[in-house]
C-alpha positions as CSV (number, residue, x, y, z in Angstrom):
1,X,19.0,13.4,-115.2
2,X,20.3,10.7,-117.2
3,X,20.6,7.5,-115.2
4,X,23.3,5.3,-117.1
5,X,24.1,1.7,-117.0
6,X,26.1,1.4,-114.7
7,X,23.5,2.8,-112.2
8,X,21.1,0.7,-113.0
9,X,23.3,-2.9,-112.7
10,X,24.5,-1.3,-109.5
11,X,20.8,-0.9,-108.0
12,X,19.7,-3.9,-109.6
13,X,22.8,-5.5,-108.1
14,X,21.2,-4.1,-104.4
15,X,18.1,-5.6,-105.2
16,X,19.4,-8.8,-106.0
17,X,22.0,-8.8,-102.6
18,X,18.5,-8.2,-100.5
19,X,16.7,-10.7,-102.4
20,X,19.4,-13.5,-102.1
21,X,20.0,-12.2,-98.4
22,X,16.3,-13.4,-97.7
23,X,16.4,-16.7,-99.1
24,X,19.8,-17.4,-97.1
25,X,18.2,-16.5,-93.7
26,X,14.6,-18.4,-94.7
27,X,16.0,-21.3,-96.1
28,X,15.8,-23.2,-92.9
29,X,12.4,-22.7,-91.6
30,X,10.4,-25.7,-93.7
31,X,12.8,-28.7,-91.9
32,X,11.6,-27.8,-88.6
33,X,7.7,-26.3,-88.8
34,X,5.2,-25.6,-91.6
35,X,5.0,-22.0,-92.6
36,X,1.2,-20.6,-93.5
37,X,0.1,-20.4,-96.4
38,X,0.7,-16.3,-96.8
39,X,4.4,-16.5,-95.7
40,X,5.3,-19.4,-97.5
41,X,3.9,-18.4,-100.4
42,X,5.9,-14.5,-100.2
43,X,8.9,-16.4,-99.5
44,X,8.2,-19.0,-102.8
45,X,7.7,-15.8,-105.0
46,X,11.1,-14.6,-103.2
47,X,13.0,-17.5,-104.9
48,X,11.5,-16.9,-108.3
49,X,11.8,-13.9,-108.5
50,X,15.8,-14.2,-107.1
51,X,16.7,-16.6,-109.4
52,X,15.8,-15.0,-112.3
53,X,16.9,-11.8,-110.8
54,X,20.7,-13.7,-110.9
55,X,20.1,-14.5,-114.5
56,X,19.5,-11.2,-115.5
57,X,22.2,-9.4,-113.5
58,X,24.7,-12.3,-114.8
59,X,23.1,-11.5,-118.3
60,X,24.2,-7.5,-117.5
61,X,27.2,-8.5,-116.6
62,X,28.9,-10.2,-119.6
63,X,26.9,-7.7,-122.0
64,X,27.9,-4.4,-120.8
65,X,30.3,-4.6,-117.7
66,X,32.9,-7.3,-119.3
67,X,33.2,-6.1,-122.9
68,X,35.9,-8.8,-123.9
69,X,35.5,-12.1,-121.9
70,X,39.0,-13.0,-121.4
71,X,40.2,-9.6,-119.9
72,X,41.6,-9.9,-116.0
73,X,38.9,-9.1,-114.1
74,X,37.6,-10.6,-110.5
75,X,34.0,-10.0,-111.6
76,X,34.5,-11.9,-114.8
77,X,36.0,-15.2,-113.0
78,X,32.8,-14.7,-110.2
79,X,30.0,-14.7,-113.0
80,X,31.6,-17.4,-114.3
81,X,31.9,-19.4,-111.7
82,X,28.6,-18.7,-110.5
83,X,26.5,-20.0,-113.8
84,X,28.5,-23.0,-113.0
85,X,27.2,-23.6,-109.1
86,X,24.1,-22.4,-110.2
87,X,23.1,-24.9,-112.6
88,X,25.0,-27.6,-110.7
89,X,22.8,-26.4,-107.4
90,X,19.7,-27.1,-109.1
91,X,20.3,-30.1,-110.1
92,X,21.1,-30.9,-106.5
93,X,17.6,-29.8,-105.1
94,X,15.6,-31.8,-107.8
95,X,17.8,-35.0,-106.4
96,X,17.0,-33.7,-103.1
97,X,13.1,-33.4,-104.2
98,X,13.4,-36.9,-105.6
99,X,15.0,-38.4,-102.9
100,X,12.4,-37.3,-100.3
101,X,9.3,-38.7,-102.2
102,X,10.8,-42.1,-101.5
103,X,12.3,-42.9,-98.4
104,X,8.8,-44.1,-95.8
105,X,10.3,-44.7,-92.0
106,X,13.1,-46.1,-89.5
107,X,16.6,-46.0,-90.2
108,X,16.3,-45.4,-94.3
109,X,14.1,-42.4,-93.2
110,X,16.3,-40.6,-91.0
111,X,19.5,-41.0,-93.1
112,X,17.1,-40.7,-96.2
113,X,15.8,-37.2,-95.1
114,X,18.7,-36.3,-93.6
115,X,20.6,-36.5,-97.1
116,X,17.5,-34.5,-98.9
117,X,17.4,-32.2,-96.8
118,X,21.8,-31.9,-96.3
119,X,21.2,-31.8,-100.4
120,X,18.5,-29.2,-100.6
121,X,19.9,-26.4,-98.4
122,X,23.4,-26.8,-99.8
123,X,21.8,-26.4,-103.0
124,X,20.1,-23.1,-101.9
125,X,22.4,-22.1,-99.8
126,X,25.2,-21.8,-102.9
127,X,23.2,-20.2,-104.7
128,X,21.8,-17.0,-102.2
129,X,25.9,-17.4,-101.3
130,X,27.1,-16.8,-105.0
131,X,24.4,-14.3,-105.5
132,X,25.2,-12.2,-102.9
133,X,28.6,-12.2,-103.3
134,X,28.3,-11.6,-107.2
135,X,26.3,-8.7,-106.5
136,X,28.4,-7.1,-103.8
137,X,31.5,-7.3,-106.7
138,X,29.5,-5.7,-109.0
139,X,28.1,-2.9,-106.9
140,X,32.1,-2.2,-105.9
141,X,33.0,-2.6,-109.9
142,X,30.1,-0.3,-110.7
143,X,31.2,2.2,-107.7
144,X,34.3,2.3,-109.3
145,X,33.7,3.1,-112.7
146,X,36.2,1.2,-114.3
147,X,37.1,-1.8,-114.6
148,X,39.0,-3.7,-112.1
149,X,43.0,-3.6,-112.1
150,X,43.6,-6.9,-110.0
151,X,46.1,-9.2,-111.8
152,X,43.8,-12.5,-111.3
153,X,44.5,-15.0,-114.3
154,X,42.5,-14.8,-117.2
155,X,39.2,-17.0,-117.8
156,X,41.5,-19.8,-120.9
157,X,38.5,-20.8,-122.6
158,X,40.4,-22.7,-124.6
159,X,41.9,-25.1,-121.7
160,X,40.8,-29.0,-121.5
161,X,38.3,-28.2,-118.5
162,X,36.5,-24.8,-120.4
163,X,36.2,-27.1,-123.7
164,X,35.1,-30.4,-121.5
165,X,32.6,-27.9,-120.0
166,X,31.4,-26.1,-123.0
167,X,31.1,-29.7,-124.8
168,X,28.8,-30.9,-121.6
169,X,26.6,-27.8,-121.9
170,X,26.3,-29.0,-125.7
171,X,25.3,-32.4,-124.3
172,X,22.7,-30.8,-122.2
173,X,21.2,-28.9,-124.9
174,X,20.7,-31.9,-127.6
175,X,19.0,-33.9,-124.6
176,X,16.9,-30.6,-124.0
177,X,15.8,-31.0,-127.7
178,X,14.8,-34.6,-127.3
179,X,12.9,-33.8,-124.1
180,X,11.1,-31.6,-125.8
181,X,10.1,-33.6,-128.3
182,X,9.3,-36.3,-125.7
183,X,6.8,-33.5,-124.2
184,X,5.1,-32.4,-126.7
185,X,4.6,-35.5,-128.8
186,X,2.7,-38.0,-126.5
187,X,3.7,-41.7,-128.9
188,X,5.0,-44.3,-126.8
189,X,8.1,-44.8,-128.4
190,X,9.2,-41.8,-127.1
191,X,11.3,-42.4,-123.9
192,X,7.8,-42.8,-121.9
193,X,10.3,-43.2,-118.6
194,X,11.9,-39.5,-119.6
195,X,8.5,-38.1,-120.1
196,X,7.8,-39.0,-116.8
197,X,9.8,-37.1,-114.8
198,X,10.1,-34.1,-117.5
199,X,6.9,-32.4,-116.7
200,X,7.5,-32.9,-112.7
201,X,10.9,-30.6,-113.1
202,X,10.0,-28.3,-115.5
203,X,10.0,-24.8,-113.3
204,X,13.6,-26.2,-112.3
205,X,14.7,-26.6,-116.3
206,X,13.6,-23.6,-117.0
207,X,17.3,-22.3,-115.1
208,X,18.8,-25.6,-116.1
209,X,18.5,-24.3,-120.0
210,X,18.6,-20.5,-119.5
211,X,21.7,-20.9,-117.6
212,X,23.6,-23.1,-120.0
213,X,22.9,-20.6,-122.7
214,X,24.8,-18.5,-120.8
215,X,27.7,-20.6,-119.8
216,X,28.0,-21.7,-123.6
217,X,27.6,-17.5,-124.4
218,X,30.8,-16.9,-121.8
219,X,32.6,-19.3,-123.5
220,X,31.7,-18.5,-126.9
221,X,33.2,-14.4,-126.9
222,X,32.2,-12.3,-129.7
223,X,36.0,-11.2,-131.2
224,X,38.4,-13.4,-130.2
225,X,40.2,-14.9,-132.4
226,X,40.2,-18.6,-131.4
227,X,42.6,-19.9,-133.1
228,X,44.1,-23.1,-130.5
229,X,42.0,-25.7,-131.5
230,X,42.2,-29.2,-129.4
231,X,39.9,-32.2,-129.5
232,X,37.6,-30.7,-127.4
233,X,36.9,-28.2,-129.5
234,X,35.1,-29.5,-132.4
235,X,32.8,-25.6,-133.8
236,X,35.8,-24.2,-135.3
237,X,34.0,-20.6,-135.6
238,X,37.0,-18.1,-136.3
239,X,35.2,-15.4,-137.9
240,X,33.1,-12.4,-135.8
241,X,30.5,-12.7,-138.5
242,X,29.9,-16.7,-137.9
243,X,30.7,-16.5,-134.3
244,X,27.6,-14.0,-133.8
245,X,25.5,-16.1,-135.6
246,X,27.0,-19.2,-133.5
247,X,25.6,-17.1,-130.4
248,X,22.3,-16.1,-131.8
249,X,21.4,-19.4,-132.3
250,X,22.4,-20.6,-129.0
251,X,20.4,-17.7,-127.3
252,X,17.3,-18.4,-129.6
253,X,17.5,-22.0,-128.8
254,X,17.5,-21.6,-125.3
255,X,15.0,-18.8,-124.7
256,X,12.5,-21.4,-126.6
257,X,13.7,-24.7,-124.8
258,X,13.2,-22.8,-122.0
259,X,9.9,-21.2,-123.0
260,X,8.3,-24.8,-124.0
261,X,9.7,-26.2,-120.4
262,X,7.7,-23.2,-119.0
263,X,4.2,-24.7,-121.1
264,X,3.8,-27.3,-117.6
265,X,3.6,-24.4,-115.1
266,X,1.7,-22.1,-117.2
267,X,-1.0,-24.4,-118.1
268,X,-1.5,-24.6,-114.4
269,X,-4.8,-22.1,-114.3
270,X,-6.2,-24.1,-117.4
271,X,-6.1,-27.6,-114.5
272,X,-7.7,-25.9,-111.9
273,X,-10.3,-24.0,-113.7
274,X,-10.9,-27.8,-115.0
275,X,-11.0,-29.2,-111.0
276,X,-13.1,-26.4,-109.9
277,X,-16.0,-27.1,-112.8
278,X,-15.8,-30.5,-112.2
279,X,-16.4,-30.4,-108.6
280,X,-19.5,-27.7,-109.0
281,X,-21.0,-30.2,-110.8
282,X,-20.9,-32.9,-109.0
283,X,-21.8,-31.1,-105.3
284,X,-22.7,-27.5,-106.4
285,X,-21.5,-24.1,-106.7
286,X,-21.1,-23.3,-102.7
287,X,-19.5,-27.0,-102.4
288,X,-16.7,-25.6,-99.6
289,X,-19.4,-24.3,-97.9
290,X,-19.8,-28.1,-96.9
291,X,-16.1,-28.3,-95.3
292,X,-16.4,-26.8,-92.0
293,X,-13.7,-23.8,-91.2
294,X,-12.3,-26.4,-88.7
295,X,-11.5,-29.1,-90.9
296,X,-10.1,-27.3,-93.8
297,X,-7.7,-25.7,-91.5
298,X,-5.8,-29.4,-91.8
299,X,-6.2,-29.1,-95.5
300,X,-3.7,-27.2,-98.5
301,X,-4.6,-24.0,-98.8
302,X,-4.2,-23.1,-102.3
303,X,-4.4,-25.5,-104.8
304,X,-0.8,-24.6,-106.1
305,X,2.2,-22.9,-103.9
306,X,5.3,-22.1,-105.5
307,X,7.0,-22.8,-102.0
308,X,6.3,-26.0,-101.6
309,X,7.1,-26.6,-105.8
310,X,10.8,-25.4,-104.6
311,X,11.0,-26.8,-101.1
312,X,8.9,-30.2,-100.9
313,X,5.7,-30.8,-99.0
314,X,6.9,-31.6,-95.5
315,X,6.6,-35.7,-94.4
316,X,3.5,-35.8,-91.9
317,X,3.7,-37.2,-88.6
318,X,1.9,-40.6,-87.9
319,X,2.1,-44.2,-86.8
320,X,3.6,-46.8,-89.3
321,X,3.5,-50.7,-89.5
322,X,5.6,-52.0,-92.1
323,X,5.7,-55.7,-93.5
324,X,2.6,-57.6,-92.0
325,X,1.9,-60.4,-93.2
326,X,-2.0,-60.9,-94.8
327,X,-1.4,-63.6,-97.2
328,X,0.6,-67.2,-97.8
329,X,-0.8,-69.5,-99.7
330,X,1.9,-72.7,-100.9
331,X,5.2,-70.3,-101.6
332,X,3.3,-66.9,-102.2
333,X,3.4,-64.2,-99.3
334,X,1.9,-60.9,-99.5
335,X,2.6,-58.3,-96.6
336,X,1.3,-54.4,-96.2
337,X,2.2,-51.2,-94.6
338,X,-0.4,-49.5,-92.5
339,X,-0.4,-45.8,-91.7
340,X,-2.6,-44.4,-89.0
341,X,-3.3,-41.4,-86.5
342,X,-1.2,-40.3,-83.8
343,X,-4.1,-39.0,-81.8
344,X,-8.1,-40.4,-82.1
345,X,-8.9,-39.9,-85.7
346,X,-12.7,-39.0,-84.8
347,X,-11.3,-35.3,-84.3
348,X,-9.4,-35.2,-87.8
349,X,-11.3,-34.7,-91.3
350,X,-10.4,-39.0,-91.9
351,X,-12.7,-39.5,-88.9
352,X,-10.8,-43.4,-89.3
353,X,-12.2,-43.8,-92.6
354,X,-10.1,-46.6,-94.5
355,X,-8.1,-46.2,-97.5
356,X,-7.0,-49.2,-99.6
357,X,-3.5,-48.4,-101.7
358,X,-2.9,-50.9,-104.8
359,X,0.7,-49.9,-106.4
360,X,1.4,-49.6,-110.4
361,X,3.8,-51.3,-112.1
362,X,2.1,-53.2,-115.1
363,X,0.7,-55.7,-113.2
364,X,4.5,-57.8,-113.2
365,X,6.4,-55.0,-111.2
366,X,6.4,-52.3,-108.1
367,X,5.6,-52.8,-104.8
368,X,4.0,-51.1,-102.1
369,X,6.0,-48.4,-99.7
370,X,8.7,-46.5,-101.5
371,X,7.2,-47.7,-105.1
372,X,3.7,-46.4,-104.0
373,X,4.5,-42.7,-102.8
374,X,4.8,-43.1,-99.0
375,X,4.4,-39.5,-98.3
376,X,1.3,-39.3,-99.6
377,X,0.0,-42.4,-97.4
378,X,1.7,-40.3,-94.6
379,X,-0.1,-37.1,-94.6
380,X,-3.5,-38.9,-95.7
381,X,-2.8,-40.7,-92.2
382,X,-1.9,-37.3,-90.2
383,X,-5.7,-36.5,-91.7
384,X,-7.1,-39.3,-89.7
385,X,-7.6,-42.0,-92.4
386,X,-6.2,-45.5,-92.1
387,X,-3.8,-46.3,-94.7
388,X,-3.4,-50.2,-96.0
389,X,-0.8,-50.0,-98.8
390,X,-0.6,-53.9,-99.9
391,X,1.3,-55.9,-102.3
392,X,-0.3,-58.5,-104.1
393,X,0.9,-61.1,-106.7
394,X,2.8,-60.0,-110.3
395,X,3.0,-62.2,-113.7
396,X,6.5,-63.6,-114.6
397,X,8.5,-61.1,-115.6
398,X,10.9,-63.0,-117.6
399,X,13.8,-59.9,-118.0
400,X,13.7,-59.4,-114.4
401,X,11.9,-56.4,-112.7
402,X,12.8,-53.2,-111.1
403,X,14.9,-53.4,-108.1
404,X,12.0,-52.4,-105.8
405,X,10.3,-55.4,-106.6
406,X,10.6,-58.2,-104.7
407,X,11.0,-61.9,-106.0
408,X,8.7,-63.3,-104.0
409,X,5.5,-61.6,-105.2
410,X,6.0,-62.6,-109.0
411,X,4.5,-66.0,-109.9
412,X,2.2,-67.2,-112.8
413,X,-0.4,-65.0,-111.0
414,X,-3.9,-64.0,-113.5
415,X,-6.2,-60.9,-112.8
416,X,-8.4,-62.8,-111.3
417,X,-6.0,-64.2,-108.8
418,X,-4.9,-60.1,-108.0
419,X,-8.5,-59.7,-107.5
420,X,-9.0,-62.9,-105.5
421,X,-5.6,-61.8,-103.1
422,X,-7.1,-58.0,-102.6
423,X,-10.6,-59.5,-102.1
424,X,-9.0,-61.6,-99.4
425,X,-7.4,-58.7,-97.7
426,X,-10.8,-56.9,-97.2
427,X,-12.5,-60.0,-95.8
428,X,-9.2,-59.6,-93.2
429,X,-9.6,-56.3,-92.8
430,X,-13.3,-57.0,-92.1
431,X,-12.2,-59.9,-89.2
432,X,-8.7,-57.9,-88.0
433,X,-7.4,-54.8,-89.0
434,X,-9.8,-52.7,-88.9
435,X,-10.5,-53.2,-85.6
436,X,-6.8,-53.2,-84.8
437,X,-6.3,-50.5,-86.0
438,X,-9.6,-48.6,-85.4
439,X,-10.7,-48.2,-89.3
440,X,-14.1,-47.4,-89.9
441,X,-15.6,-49.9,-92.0
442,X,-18.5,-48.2,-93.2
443,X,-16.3,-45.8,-94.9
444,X,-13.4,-47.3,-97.1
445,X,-12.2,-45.8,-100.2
446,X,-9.9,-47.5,-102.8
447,X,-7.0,-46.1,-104.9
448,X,-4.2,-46.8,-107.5
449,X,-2.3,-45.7,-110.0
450,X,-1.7,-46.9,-113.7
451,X,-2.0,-50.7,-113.2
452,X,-3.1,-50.2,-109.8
453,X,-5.7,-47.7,-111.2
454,X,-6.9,-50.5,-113.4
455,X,-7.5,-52.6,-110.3
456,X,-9.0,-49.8,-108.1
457,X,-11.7,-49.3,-111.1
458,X,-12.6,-53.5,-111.5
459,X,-13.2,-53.3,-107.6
460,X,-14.5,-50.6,-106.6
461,X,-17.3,-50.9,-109.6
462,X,-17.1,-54.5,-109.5
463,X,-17.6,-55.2,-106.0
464,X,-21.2,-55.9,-106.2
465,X,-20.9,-57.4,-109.6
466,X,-22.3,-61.2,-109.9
467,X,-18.5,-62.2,-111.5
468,X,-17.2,-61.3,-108.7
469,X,-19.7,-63.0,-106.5
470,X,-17.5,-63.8,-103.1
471,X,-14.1,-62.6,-103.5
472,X,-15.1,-59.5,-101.1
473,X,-16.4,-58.4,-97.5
474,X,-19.8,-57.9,-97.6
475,X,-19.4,-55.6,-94.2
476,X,-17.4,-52.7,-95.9
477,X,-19.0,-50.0,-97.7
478,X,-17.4,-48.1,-100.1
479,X,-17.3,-44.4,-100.2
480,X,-15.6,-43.1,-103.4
481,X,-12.8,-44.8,-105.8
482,X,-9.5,-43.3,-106.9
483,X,-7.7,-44.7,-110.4
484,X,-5.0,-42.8,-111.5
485,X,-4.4,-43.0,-115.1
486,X,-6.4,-46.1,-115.0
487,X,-6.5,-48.7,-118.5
488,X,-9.9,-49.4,-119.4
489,X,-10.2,-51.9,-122.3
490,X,-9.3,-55.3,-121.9
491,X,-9.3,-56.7,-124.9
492,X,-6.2,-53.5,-125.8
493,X,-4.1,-54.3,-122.9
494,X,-4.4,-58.1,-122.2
495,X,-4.5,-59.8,-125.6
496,X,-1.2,-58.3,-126.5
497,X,1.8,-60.3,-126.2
498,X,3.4,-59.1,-123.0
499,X,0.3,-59.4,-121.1
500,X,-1.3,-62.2,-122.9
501,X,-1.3,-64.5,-119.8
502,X,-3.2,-62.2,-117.6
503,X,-6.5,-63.3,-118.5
504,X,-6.6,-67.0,-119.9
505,X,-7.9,-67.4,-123.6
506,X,-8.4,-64.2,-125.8
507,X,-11.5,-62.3,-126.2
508,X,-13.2,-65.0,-128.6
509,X,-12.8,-67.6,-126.1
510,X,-13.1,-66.3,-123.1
511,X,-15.6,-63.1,-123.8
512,X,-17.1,-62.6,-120.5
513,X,-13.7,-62.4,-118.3
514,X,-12.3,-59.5,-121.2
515,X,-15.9,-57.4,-120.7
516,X,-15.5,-57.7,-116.9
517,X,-12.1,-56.8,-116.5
518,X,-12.9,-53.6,-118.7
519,X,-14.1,-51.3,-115.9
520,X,-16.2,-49.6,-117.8
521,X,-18.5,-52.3,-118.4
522,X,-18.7,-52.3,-114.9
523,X,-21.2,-49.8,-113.9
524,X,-24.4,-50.2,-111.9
525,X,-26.2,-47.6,-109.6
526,X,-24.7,-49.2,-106.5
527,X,-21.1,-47.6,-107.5
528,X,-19.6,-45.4,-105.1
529,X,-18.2,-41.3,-106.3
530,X,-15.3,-41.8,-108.9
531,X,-12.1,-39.5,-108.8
532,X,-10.1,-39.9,-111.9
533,X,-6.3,-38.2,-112.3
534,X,-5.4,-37.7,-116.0
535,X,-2.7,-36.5,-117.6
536,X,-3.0,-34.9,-121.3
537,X,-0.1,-36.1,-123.0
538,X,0.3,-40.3,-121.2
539,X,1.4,-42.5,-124.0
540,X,1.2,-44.9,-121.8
541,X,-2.3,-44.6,-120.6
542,X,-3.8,-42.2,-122.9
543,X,-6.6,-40.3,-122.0
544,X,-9.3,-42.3,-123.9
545,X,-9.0,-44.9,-121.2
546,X,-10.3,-43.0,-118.1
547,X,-12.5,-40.7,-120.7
548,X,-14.5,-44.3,-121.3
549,X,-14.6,-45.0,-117.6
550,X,-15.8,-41.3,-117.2
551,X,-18.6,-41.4,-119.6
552,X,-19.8,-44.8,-118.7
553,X,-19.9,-44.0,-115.1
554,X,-21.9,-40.5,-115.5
555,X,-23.8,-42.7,-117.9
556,X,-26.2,-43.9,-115.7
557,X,-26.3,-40.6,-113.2
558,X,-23.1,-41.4,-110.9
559,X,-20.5,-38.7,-109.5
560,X,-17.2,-39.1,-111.3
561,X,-14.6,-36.2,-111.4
562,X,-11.9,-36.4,-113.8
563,X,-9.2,-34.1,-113.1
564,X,-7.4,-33.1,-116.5
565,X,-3.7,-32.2,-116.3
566,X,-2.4,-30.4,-119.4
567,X,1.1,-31.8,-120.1
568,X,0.8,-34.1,-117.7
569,X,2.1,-37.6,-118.7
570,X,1.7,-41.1,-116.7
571,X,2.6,-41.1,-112.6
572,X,3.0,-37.4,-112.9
573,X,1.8,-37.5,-109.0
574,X,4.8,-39.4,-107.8
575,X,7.1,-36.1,-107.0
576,X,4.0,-34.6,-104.7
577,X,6.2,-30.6,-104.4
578,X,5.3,-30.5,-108.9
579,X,2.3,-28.5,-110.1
580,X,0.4,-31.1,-110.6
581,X,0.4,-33.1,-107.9
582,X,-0.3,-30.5,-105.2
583,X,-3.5,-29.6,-107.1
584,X,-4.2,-33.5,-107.3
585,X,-3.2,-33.6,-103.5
586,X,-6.1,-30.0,-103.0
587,X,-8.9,-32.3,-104.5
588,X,-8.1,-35.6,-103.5
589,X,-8.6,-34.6,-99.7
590,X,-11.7,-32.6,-100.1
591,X,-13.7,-35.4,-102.1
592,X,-12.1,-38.0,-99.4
593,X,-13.8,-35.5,-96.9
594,X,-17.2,-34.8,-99.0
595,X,-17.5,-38.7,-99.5
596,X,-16.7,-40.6,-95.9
């Protein structure tokens, strides 16, 4: 028997009702308990699979159920006013995702969360709304064989607010070009702050694109004639011949800005294959036979889950001390957050071990706490290690710096003095917090990002170096380092203008401070286990600078992993739910584990 098309919309429609009826009745259960691994992982696939199940019945829709796109049908005003709350709903749970990776404890937490989360199921909740309700219409329009006879008002697309939205959707489209161009060509002078967040979204702009083909398609029909022309409306396309070749171009342009926003997520097996080499080496092919069953139960269970890429990784419970004062010296205070079990931390995989944080921020900006991704010192904490996320002193910044830095921690300050004030804070953590706070001593591990990776790599392998001769505890033992995107060569970064004043002289006059503030000069057998994280395509960091620190550590026999993230540009860890920084998150607490 011949099935025809309006069968298969209408069971594809029942599919999608049932599929959107799920989401709506799971959408809740992240905000109040962690789901395992299996479930959450059916019910990530669920919203995949959903979504583009909407796109395609939306696509089915305006191709074979509404034949002209200004007739006066219900259906056609629903589809259309679903691609709009679609997209807009997305956009929504990214600011929801955002908004979550920054907000750290009190007052700004609650209202903080409270917003990303108010954010996030509105978001989703729209959107398994709209769905449903778009499919029940078109299972009843489908029932009916015909199309509807309701007098609703036609979709104008030539009114101010269809041409305000079609010229948005333009908009959208040329910044989609330039993002993709800031992707896939790592120079610097390409919008290094765009590429940035780019890769972190890129599941979400795969919609973001596909559906704004679509809304541009609706409002673009193939016959008619168009002929009431506004300001708005500057593609005066009258003919079918050029108006069908408008459309192929739009479709062909989205399909591939969506298919090279897709490159992220697919390249996702290529990262862990990477990992998962790089770890055999170092401890051996049966290396998780070395994690006990009850201490990976506290750890991520797969080194990617599409839930927790659409819903956020839940904020851990633990203690938190924010603002305590380490340092003053004339007009120069420093302070740090600590973060720290709940319960004893000798029955947690930490076992109290001490992690130092050192924030980015090109050694004149950032701070610690909301610019030094709190959630990740959280959950570290609910794992039983003792977080110190400290600030320490910036160079002038003479245009001012970000808003999350505060004034009092820029001043005419010199590596070495960043070095000296962090030295300073483990001779206090050797005399007081430790033992305020229970850390182990003989297990402390340090790690930054970007600037703060630069740091983390001049300590941790410099701690026993002769330069450095007194600036650290000699009680604490190192375990392991962990640079982010760390800079390597001195004489590159601090003999340029901008960061001229960081080391005094240049490298002819002041030789031996440029070699020993290039980490991987650094080296000796006394170093602890290195874990590098390194994006592919940083302009800002490229890859040859941790590839040097890589190669000089393994050099001389040392343990250094270097995870490798394909498309992955600078700070691509700071929005913890994207691809790559729950496979970062997989490996960072199993070498934190195989190293205390």
């Amino acid at each position: 028997m011949r099935i025809s098309i309006f069968q298969i919309i209408r069971y594809h429609s029942k599919i999608n009702l049932v599929l959107n009826f799920i989401i709506f009745c799971f959408i809740f259960p992240h905000i109040f308990y962690n789901l395992n691994n299996i479930l959450s992982s059916f019910i990530g696939f669920i919203i995949l699979f959903a979504w583009f199940s909407n796109i395609v019945l939306l696509y089915l829709v305006d191709r074979f159920l509404i034949k002209g796109r200004n007739n006066k049908t219900k259906l056609n005003k629903t589809s259309y006013r679903f691609l709009l709350s679609f997209s807009s709903c997305i956009f929504l749970i990214i600011a929801s995702l955002i908004l979550s990776n920054l907000i750290v404890t009190g007052t700004s937490f609650i209202i903080g969360i409270t917003i990303s989360y108010l954010f996030q199921i509105i978001g989703f909740l729209i959107i398994s709304i709209s769905g449903i309700k778009l499919s029940y219409e078109v299972i009843i329009f489908t029932c009916n064989k015909k199309k509807s006879k309701e007098t609703i008002n036609p979709i104008n697309i030539n009114s101010i607010r269809k041409k305000i939205v079609k010229s948005i959707c333009y908009f959208i489209n040329g910044i989609g070009i330039y993002s993709v161009i800031v992707l896939l060509v790592p120079i610097e002078f390409f919008s290094p702050e765009l590429a940035i967040v780019i890769p972190q979204i890129s599941l979400f702009l795969i919609f973001i694109f596909i559906l704004n083909t679509l809304i541009i398609l609706k409002l673009t029909p193939r016959s008619y004639d168009d002929t009431k022309k506004s300001k708005f409306s500057f593609l005066r396309i009258k003919s079918i011949a050029k108006r069908k070749h408008f459309r192929q171009g739009i479709l062909v342009m989205g399909i591939l800005l969506s298919f090279i926003f897709s490159l992220p997520i697919l390249s996702t097996p290529f990262s862990i294959i990477h990992a998962e080499n790089e770890f055999r080496d170092v401890y051996g092919d049966n290396w998780r036979n070395f994690i006990p069953s009850n201490i990976s139960r506290f750890f991520l269970e797969s080194q990617f889950n599409i839930y927790n890429y659409f819903m956020g990784i839940p904020h851990k419970d633990c203690n938190i001390e924010l603002d305590i004062l380490y340092y003053e010296k004339n007009d120069t205070k420093l302070y740090l957050d600590v973060y720290y079990p709940k319960v004893s931390g000798e029955s947690l995989p930490g076992n109290n071990s001490i992690i130092i944080k050192i924030h980015g921020g090109a050694w004149k900006v950032g701070d610690k706490g909301t610019g030094n991704t709190p959630i990740i010192s959280k959950y570290l904490a609910n794992q039983g290690y003792v977080v110190f996320d400290i600030q320490y002193g910036l160079m002038e910044f003479q245009n001012g710096g970000l808003d999350l830095t505060p004034e009092y921690v820029q001043g005419n300050f010199t590596l070495h003095d960043m070095v000296y004030q962090i030295g300073n804070f483990t001779k206090q953590l050797e005399t007081t917090y430790a033992s305020e706070y229970n850390g182990n001593l003989d297990s402390v591990f340090i790690m930054g990002g970007s600037a703060g990776g630069h740091l983390t790599s001049v300590i941790g392998l410099g701690y026993n170096d002769p330069y450095f001769s007194g600036n650290f505890s000699n009680a604490i033992k190192l375990k392991g380092i962990i640079p982010l995107y760390p800079p390597n060569s001195a004489e590159h970064y601090f003999n340029r203008f901008e960061f001229k004043d960081l080391i005094p002289g240049d490298p002819t006059t002041n030789p031996l401070a440029f070699k020993k503030f290039t980490p991987s000069n650094l080296v000796s057998l006394n170093d602890p286990p290195a874990l590098i994280f390194q994006g592919t395509q940083d302009r800002l960091v490229p890859p040859i600078n941790s590839e040097q620190i890589e190669k000089a550590i393994e050099g001389i026999g040392n343990d250094c992993i270097r995870l490798i993230f394909y498309f992955a540009t600078h700070c691509n860890d700071m929005i913890t739910n994207n691809n790559f920084a729950q496979i970062w998150l997989y490996y960072l607490e199993r070498f934190l584990f195989l190293n205390r």
